[in-house]
C-alpha positions in Angstrom: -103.9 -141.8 71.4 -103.0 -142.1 67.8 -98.9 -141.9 67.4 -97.5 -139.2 65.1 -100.6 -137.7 64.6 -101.4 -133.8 65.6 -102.6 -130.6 64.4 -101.2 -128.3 62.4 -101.7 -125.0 61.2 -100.5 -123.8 57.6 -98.5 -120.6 58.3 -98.1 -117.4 55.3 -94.8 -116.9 53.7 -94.9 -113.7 55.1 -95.3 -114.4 58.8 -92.2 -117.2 58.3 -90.2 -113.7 57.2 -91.6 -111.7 59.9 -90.4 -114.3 62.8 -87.2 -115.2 61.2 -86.9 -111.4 61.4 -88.0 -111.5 65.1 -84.8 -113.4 65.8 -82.0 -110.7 64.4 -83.7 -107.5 65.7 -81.6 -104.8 67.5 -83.4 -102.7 69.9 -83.0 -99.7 67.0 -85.5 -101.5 65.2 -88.3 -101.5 67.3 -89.4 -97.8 66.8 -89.8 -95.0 69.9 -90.2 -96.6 73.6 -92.2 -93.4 75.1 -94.7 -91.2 73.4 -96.9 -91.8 70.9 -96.3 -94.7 68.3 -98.6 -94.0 64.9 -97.9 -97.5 63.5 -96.3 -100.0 65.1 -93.8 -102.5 62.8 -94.9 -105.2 61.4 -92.2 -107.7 63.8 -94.0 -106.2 66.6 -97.4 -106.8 65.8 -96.6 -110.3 64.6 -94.6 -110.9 68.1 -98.0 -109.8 70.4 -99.8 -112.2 67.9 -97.3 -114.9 68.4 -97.3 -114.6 72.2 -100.3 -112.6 72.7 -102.4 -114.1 70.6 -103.5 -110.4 70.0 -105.4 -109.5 67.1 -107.3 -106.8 66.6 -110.7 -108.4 67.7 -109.1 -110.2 71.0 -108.2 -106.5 71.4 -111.1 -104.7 71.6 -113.1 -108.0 73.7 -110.5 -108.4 76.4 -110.9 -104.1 76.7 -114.6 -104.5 76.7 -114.4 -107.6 79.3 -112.2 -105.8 81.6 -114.6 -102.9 81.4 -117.3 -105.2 82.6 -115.5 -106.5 85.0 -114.5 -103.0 86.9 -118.0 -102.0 86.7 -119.5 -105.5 88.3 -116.6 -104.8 91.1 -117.5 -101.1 91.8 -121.2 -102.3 92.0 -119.8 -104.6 95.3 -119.5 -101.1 96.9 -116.0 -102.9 97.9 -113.9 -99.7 98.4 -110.9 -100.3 96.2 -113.0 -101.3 93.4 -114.8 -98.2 93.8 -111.4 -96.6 93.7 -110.3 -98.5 90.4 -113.7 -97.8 88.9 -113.1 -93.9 89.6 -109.3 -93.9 88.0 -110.2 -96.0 84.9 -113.5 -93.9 84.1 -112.0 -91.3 82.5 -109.4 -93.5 80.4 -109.4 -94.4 76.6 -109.1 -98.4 75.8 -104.9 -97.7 75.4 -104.9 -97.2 79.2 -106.4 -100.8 79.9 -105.0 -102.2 77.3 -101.6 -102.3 78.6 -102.6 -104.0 81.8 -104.3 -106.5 79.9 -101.2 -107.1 77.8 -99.0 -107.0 80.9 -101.2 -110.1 81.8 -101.2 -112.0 78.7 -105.1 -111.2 78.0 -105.5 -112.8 81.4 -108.7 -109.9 82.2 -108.9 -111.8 85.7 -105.1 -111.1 85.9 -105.3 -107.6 84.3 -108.1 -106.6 87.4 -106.0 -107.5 89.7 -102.6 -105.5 88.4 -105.5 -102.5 87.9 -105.9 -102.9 91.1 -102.7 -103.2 92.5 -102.2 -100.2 90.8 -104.7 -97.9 92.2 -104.0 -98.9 95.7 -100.5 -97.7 95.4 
């Protein structure tokens, strides 16, 4: 093991703004809690890619994986995951998308809130 030595990774002027930003935000700043959000701030988006390590691709794979994986359940014939493939068939990407979120992008983890939720 080399001493000193490690990886780094050059980061924008802009994203240095955004999380020194992250740091003196009230909870006025962060926009409306229920309903409908048509763009979210710029600190928020920067802290789910920070801690998320959401982008906008991750987004759409860990839906798509999560997908998957309730339809490979509900083919067990087990009968919650039949139950959890029946609630989330009818749901847009948003709906997964917070359990996946709620999980860290963990879809394992996500499934298992999903189904935790269905069953009660």
């Amino acid at each position: 093991m080399s001493d000193g030595v490690g990886t780094f990774r050059m980061v924008p002027e802009e994203e240095q703004e955004l999380r020194a930003q992250l740091e003196q935000l009230t909870t006025k700043d962060h926009g409306p809690v229920f309903g409908p959000c048509s763009q979210l701030p710029r600190h928020t988006l920067q802290k789910a890619k920070d801690e998320l390590n959401e982008k906008e691709e991750t987004r759409e794979e860990a839906v798509r994986e999560l997908q998957e994986l309730v339809q490979a359940q509900a083919a067990s014939g087990e009968e919650l995951a039949l139950a959890v493939a029946e609630r989330v068939q009818a749901r847009d990407s948003a709906f997964l998308l917070r359990f996946i979120r709620a999980r860290k992008f963990d879809v394992g983890r996500a499934y298992e809130l999903l189904k935790g939720y269905v069953n009660f």
